[in-house]
N, C-alpha and C positions, 0 to 999 in steps of 0.2 A: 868595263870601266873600273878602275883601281880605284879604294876607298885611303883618303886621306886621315880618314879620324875611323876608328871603332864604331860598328851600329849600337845603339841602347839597348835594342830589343833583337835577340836571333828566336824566329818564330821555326820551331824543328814540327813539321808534319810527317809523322809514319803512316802508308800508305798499303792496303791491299787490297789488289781488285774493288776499289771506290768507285766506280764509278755507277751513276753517276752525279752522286752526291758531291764528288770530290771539286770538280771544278767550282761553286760556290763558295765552298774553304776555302781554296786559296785566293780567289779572287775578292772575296771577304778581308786578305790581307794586305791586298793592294790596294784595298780600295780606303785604307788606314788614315782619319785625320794628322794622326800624327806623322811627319816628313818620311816622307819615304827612304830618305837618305839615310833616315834613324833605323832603318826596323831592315834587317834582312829575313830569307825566306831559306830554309832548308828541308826540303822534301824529298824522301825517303822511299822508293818505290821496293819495297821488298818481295820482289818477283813475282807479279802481277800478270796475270794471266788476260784479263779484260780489257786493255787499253788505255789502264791505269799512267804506265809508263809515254806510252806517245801521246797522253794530253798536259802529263808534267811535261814534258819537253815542247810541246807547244805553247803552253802559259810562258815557261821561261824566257821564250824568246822576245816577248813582250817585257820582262821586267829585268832587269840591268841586276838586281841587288837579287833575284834568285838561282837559287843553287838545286841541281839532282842530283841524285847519286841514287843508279839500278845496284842493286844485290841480289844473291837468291834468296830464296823465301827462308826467313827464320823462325817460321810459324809463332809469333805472337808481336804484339806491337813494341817490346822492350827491344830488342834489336835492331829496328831503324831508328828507337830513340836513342841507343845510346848511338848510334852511327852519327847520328844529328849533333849529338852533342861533342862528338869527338873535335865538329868541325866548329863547332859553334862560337862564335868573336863577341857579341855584344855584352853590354853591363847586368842585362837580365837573359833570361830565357824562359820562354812560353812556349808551352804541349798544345797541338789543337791535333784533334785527331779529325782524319780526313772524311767523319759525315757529318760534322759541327761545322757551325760559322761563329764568326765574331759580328759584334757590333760597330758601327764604321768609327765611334772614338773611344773603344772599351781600350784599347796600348795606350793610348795618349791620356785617359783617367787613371790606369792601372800605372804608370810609371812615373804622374804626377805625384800620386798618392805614398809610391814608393821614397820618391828623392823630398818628398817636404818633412815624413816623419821616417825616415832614415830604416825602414824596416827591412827584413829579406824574403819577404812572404806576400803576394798579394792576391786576393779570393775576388775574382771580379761573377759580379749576379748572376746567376744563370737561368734558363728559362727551358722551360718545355716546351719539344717541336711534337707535335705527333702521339703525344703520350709518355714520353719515357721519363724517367724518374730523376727527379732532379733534387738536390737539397734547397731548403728554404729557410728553416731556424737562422742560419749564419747571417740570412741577408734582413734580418728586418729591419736594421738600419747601419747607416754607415760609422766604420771603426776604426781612426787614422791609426791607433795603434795599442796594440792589445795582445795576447797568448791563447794556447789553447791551453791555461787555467781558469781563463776571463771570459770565455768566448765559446759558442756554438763551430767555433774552425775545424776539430778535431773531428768530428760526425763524416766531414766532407774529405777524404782519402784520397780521390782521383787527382790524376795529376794537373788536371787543367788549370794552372794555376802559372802566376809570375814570379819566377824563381829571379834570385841575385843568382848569379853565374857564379862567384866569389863565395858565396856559399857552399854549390854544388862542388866546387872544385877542394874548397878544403876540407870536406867532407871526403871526398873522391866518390861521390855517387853514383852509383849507375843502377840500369835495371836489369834484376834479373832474369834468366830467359824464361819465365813461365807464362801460360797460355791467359793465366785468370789471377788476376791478387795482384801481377806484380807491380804495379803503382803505387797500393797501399805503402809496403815497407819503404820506399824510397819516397815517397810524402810524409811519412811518420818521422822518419830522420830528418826532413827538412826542417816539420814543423818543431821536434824537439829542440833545435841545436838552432835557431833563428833569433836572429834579433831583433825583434820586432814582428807582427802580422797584421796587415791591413785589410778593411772590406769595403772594397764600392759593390754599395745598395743602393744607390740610386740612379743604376745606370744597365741595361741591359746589354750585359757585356758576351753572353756566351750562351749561344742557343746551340742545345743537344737534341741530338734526334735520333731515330732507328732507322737505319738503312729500309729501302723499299723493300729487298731481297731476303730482310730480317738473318744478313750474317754476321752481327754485331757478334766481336769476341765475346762482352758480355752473356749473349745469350746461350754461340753456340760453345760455350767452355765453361757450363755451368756445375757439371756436376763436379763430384768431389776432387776425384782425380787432379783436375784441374784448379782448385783451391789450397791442397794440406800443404804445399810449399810454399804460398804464397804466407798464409794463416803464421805458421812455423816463424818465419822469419819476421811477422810483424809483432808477433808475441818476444823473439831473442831482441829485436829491435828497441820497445820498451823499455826492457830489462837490462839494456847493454847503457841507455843512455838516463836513465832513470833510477836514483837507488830507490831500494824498497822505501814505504810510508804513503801517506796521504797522496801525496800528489801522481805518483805512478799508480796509486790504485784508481784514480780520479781515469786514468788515462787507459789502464788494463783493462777499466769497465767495459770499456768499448769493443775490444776486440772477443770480451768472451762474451758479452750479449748477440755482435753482428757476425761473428767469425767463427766460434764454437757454438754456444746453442742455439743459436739459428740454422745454423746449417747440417748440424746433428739433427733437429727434429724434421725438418724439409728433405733431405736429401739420404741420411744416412737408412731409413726404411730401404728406399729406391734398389740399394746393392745386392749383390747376391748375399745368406746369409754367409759361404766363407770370406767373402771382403769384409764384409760390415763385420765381420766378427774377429778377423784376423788382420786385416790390415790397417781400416781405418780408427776401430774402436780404440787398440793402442794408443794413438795419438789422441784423440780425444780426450783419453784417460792420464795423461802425461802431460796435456797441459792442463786440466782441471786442477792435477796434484801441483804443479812448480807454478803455476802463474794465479790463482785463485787465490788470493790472502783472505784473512777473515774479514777484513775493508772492503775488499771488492763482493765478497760473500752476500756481507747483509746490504749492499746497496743495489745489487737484482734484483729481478721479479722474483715472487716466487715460480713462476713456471720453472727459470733459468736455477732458481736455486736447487730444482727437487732435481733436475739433469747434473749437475757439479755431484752433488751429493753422491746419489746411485753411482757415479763415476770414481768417483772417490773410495765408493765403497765395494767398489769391483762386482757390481750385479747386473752383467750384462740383460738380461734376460728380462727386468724390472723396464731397465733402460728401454730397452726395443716395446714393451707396451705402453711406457708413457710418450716416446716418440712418434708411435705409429696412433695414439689415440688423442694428440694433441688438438686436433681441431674442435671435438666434443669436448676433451677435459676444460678445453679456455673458457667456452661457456657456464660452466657450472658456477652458483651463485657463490656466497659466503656462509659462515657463521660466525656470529659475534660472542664471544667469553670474555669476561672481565675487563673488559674493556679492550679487549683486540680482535682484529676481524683476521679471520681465517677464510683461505683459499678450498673449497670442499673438493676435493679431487679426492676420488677413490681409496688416494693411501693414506687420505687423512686420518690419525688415529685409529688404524685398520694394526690390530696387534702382531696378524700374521705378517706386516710388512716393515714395523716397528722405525719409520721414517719419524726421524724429531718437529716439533711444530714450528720451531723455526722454519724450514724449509717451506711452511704454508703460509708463514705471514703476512698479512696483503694490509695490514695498518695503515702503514705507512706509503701506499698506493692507491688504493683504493679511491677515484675520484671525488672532490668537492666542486661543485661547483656554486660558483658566485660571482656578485659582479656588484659595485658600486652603482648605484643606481641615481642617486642627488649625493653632492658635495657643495655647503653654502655656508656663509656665517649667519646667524642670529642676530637681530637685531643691530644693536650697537655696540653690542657686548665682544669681548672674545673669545666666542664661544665657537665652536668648528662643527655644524651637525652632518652625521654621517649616515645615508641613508641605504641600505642593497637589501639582497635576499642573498642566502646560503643556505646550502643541505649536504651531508657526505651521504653519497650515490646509496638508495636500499636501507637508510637505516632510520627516516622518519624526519617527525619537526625537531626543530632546534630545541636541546636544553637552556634552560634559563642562565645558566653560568656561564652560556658564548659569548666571548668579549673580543673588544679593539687592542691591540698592541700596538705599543710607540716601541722601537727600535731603535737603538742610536747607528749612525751610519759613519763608521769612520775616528770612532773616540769612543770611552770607556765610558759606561752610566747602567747600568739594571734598566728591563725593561722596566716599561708601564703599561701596566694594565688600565682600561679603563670598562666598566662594565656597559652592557646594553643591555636595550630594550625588545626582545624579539617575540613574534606575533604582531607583528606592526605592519603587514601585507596587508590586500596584494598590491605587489609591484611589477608591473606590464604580465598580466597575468600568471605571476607566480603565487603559489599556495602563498595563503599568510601566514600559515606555521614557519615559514621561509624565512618572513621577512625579521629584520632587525633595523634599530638606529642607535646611534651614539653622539653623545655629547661631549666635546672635546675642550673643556673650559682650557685656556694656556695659563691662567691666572692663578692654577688650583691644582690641576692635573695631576703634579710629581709629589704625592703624597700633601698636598698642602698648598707648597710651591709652586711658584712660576713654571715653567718647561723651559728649560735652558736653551741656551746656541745653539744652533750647528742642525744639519740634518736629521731627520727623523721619518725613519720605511713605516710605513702603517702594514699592520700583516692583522688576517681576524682567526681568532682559537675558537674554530669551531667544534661544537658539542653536539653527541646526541646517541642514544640509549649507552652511556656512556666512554663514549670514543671519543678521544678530542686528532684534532686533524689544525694546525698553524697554516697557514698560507698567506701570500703575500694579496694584499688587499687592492683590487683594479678593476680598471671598466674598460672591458673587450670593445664595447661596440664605439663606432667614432661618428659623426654628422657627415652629412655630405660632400665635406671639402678633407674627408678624413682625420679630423682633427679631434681632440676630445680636450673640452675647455674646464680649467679647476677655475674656483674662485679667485678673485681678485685679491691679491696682497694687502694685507691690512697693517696700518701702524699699531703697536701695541698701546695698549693704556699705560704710561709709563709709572702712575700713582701707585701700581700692584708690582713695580720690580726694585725696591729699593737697590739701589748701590748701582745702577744698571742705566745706559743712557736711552735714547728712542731707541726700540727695537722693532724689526718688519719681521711680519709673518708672510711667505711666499706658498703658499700650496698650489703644486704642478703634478704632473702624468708625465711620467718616463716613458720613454720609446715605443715601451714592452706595454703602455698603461698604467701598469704601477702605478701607486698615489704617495706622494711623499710629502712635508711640510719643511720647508727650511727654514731657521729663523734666525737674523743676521744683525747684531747689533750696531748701530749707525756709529759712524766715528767719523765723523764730517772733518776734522782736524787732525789726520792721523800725525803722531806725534816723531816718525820717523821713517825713515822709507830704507830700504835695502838696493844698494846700488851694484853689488858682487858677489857672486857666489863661483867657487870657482876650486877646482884640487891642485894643492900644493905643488910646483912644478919639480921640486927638489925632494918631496917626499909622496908617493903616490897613496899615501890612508890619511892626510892633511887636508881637512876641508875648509876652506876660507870663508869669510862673511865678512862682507863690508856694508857701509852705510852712514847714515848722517840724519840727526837731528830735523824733523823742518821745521822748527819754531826758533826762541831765543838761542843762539849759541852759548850760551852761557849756560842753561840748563840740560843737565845730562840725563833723563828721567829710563833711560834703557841702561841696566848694567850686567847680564847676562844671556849668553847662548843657552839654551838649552834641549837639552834633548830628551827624549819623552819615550821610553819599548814601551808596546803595547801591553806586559803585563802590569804595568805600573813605574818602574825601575827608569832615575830620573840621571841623565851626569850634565852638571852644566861649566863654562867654561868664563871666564870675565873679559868684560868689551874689551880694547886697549884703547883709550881715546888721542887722538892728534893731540900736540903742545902747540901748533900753529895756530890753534883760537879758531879752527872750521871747527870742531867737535865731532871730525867725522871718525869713527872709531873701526877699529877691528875686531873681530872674533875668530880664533885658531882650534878649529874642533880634530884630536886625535881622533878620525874614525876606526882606527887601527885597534885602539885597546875599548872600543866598545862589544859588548858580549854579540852573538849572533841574536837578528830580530827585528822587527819593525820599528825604525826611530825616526819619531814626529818631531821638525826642529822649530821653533820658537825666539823669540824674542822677549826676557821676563823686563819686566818694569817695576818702578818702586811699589806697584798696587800688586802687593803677592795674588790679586785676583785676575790680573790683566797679562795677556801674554799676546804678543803680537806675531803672528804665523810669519814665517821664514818662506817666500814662497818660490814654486818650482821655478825651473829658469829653464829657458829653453835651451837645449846643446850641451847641456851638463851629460855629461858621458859619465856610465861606472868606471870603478876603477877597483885593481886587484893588488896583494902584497902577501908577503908572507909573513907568517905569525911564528917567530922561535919559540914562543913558550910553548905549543903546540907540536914540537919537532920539525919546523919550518913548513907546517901545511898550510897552503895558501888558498888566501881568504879574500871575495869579491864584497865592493858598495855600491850598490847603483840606484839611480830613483824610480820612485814607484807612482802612478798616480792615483788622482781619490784622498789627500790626507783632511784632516779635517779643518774646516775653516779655510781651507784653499792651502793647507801648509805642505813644504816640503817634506817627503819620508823617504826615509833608505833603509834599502832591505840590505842586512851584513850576514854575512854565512860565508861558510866552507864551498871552497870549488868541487864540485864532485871529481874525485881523485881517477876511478875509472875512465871517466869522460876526459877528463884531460889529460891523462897521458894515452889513451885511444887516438885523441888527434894528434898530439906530440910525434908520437910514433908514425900516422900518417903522414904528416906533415915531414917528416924526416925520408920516409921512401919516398916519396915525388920527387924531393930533393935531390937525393939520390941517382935515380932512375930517371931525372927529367934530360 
C-alpha cells in the first residue's frame, strides 16, 4: 500500500542476532496508540546469523507500513542506523534498539509534546528491565521545553530518543562506525544544535533491558579499544559547536568525568603495560591538555582532579598508582584547614609527590545533608517559621552563625540573610546539635523592610568547625499520595507596606522539593493589557508592542517601553498613542542596537515605582540581523523563559561564527550533491 501523506514518525530498529528479545520490539511498535498510518517501521537486519532475519520478514508481512532491508554484518549498531535513516520519510525519527520495547502511547506522547512546544529533541522515560542502567535525574518531571543548559538532558547520550528528521538532516548526521560510544557524538550534536528539548515524565515510554545471552554491545565492547573513538569525537564535537567559556565547560564536564576519568581509572590498569603506556595513555594525556579549561578543572571531583593534573604533568607512573588504587583511595576520610576540607589521599601534601591542594579540595563536595522538616505561619502575624535539621557529612553540630538565605529568582536585589536558631532538635530522630529554625518576618526581613515582589529560592549556609557549605533548602520525603504540602498563602498586612496595595504571600515545593516564597502584589484593576507583541516584518531586530488602556480612554497612565539587562543597564522607548480616541498605543523597540544580554521588557507608568511586565506570548520566534558596526557579524534575539514577575526576556548575542558557517557550508554540499 502506497502512502499518500508522509508518516510522523519513521521508527529505524538495528538488529543483530536479537532474537529473541526482538519480536516484542517491534511488536511494541505496532502495537502504537498513535495511527498506524502515522508511524512507519524500518528494520535493519545486519547479518544475523539466529533467525533474526526470517522473523523480521515475518512481522512484516503482517504490517503494511514496515520496511527490511538484510545487509552483512557491519559489526556495530551505527551501520543499520544510518541504513534506516537513509530511508527514513517521516517528521521525526526514533532509535529503538532491537532488546527494548516501547510503551503502547510513548510516539503518540513523545510527538504531542514535540508539535505543541515546537522542539527538535524529545527524552521519553525510561525504565529498567532486568537491572540495567537507565538514567533518572532528567525524568523527575515533565519539560515541554528546555536545553541541556537547563536540564539533566545532557547526562543521557543514548540515542533512544525523538529526533526532528529536519534536524538530522541539516546537520547531515550519521553514525559513525564504532563498536561503543558511537551514539554519544551524534546525540551531543543533536542536542547542541536543537531548538528546543522536551521530557515526558510521566509516562513510561521506553523499557531497556539485557539480552538473555548478555551480548549487549554495551557489555561486550567495553574495553578501551572500543571507546577512544567514540570519546575523541564527542570531545571535537563540543568544541566544534561550542566556543570556549562557561557554557561549553558546563557541557565538557561531562565527557571528562564519564569518558576520561572514568574510564582511565576502570579500565586503563586492565591493558597490557605497552598499551596503557603507548597507545592509550597518549590520548588521555591530549585530551586532559586541549579540552580540560581551568572551569571545567575546579568543577570535578577531586578524584577526577588529581588524574587531569598527573596527566597534565606527564607522570605516567604516579597516574597508574592512583588508577590501580582507586577503589581504597575513594574511601579515605578528610581533613579540614581553615576552613576547607581536604580529600586525604596519600599525595596529599606528601613533598616527595609535590601535587597542589587544589587538586584535593572536597569543600565544595563534601555532602550536607538536610531537610525541611515544618514550614507554617505563626499566629496571625507574618511571620514564616522554618523548621529542619542539617550537618555537613564528618564535621560535627551546627555553628551558631548557620543561617536561612532569601535569593531573588529572576531580578536583581542582594541576598538576605536571616539568622537561626540551631540546637533546636530532635527532629524524627536526628541529633539536636542538627537541628535549626528560622523566623521569617516579611514585614522586617530586608534590613528593616518589607520583602519585596517576585520570587524568593530559600537556600541554608550551613556551618560547622568552620566550613560553610549554601544549599538549596527542601524536603525530600513526600506523604502517601507523593505530594509535599507548603503553607497556605497568606494575604499580607498591608499597614506594614506603605505605597504597596494587598499583597499574597505563596510558599510552594518545586518538583525537585525545593522551598520557594512568591509574593505577588494584587492589581485587581490592571490599568492596561498588551494585546501584540510581534517582529517587525520589514525589519527583522524591530520588536513591536501594542496594547490599550482598560479604564478611561482619556487617561494615558502607561508612557514607556522599557527594557531592563541583567547588569542594571536600562533603554526605553515612548508609547505612540492612537488619535482615533481608542488610546490604544504602540511601542517600536530597536533590538538591533541593544548591547548583548538578558533584557527584561516592561511597561513604566507615571508611578517611577510601578512597571507592568511585557508578557511572553506564545509563537514569538527569535530572530537574527546583522550588525555593521561590528563588521556585519550577525547577531540573534530570542525569548527566554523564567523572567520576573511573569515578564518577557530576550537573550541578544552574536551567532557563533564557527557554528554557522559549518552549517552554511553543509548546507551548500547537499545542495550541491543532492
Amino acid at each position: 500500500m502506497s502512502r499518500t501523506t508522509p508518516p510522523r514518525v519513521s521508527v529505524i530498529i538495528p538488529a543483530y542476532n536479537a532474537m529473541p528479545e526482538l519480536t516484542r520490539c517491534v511488536t511494541s511498535v505496532m502495537e502504537q496508540t498513535l495511527d498506524p498510518d502515522e508511524i512507519e517501521i524500518i528494520a535493519v537486519d545486519d547479518g544475523s546469523t539466529d533467525g533474526t532475519g526470517p522473523e523480521l520478514d515475518r512481522l512484516a508481512q503482517s504490517c503494511s507500513t514496515m520496511r527490511v532491508v538484510h545487509q552483512p554484518n557491519s559489526g556495530g549498531a551505527g551501520g543499520p542506523r544510518n541504513t534506516g535513516l537513509d530511508r527514513a520519510a517521516g517528521d521525526f525519527v526514533f532509535f529503538l534498539d532491537s532488546d527494548d520495547y516501547l510503551g503502547p502511547d510513548a510516539l503518540r506522547r513523545m510527538v504531542a509534546m514535540a508539535d505543541e512546544n515546537r522542539t527538535d529533541v524529545v527524552l521519553g522515560k525510561m525504565v529498567s528491565v532486568g537491572g540495567r542502567a537507565v538514567p533518572t535525574a532528567v525524568f523527575s518531571h515533565n519539560q515541554p521545553r528546555t536545553d541541556v543548559f537547563s536540564s539533566a538532558a545532557y547526562r543521557t547520550l543514548g540515542c533512544w530518543k525523538l529526533f526532528r528528521r529536519s534536524l538530522i538532516e541539516r546537520l547531515n548526521l550519521r553514525f559513525p562506525p564504532y563498536r561503543n560510544c558511537e551514539d554519544k557524538p551524534f546525540t551531543a550534536a543533536a542536542f547542541l544544535n536543537a531548538d528546543g528539548i522536551s521530557v515526558v515524565a510521566d509516562y513510561d515510554c521506553y523499557y531497556s533491558r539485557n539480552r538473555r545471552n548478555g551480548n549487549n554491545l554495551t557489555l561486550t565492547a567495553a574495553d578501551l579499544v572500543h571507546r577512544m573513538d567514540g570519546t575523541r569525537l564527542c570531545f571535537e564535537t563540543v568544541a566544534r559547536y561550542l566556543d570556549p567559556g562557561p557554557r561549553q565547560d558546563r557541557i565538557m564536564r561531562r565527557h571528562v568525568e564519564w569518558e576520561l576519568c572514568g574510564p582511565l581509572r576502570a579500565l586503563l590498569p586492565r591493558e597490557s603495560e605497552q598499551r596503557a603506556r603507548e597507545v592509550f595513555y597518549p590520548q588521555f594525556r591530549h585530551w586532559a591538555q586541549t579540552y580540560v579549561s581551568e572551569g571545567v578543572f575546579q568543577s570535578i571531583a577531586p578524584q577526577d582532579r588529581l588524574i587531569v593534573h598527573l596527566l597534565r604533568a606527564d607522570r605516567y607512573e604516579d597516574l597508574m598508582t592512583v588508577a590501580r588504587c582507586a577503589k581504597e583511595d575513594a574511601g579515605r576520610g578528610h581533613v579540614v584547614d581553615k576552613g576547607r576540607v581536604y580529600w586525604s589521599h596519600p599525595f596529599f601534601r606528601d613533598p616527595a609527590k609535590a601535587v597542589p591542594d587544589a587538586c584535593f579540595d572536597a569543600t565544595s563536595r563534601i555532602p550536607v545533608h538536610h531537610e525541611l522538616t515544618e514550614a507554617a505561619w505563626t499566629g496571625d502575624g507574618d511571620v514564616l517559621r522554618l523548621v529542619g535539621h542539617a550537618h555537613i557529612e564528618s564535621l560535627g553540630p551546627l555553628q551558631s552563625d548557620t543561617r536561612l538565605v532569601l535569593r531573588p529568582s529572576g531580578f536583581r536585589h542582594p541576598d538576605i540573610p536571616v539568622p537561626t536558631t540551631v540546637g533546636t532538635g530532635p527532629h524524627d530522630g536526628q541529633d539536636a546539635a542538627t537541628g535549626f529554625t528560622a523566623d521569617v518576618d516579611l514585614d522586617t526581613v530586608d534590613s528593616g523592610a518589607p520583602l519585596g515582589s517576585g520570587r524568593w529560592d530559600l537556600y541554608l549556609d550551613v556551618r560547622a568547625q568552620g566550613v560553610s557549605r549554601t544549599v538549596r533548602l527542601r524536603r525530600v520525603r513526600t506523604d502517601a499520595n507523593g505530594e509535599r504540602h507548603a503553607p497556605p498563602q497568606r494575604e499580607l498586612a498591608p499597614g506594614h507596606r506603605p505605597g504597596h496595595g494587598p499583597t499574597t504571600a505563596r510558599p510552594f515545593f518545586t518538583p525537585h522539593g525545593d522551598f520557594s516564597l512568591d509574593l505577588r502584589e494584587a492589581e485587581a484593576d490592571p490599568i492596561c493589557r498588551v494585546t501584540g507583541i510581534a517582529w517587525d516584518t520589514s525589519a527583522p531586530a524591530i520588536l513591536v508592542v501594542s496594547g490599550r488602556p482598560t479604564g478611561d480612554a482619556a487617561v494615558r497612565p502607561v508612557t514607556a517601553l522599557r527594557a531592563e539587562e541583567d547588569s542594571g543597564s536600562v533603554r526605553e522607548v515612548p508609547l505612540l498613542y492612537a488619535r482615533d480616541g481608542s488610546c490604544a498605543f504602540t511601542a517600536v523597540l530597536p533590538v538591533g542596537k541593544l548591547p548583548p544580554g538578558r533584557w527584561t521588557l516592561t511597561l513604566r507608568t507615571d508611578d517611577p515605582g510601578r512597571r507592568i511586565p511585557v508578557p511572553p506570548v506564545r509563537g514569538l520566534s527569535g530572530t537574527r540581523w546583522f550588525r555593521a558596526s561590528r563588521l556585519g557579524r550577525p547577531y540573534y534575539a530570542k525569548p527566554l523563559p523564567g523572567g520576573p514577575r511573569g515578564a518577557l526576556v530576550l537573550r541578544v548575542a552574536p551567532v557563533r561564527l564557527t557554528a554557522a558557517a559549518l552549517r552554511r557550508v553543509r548546507g551548500i554540499s547537499r545542495w550541491t550533491t543532492g
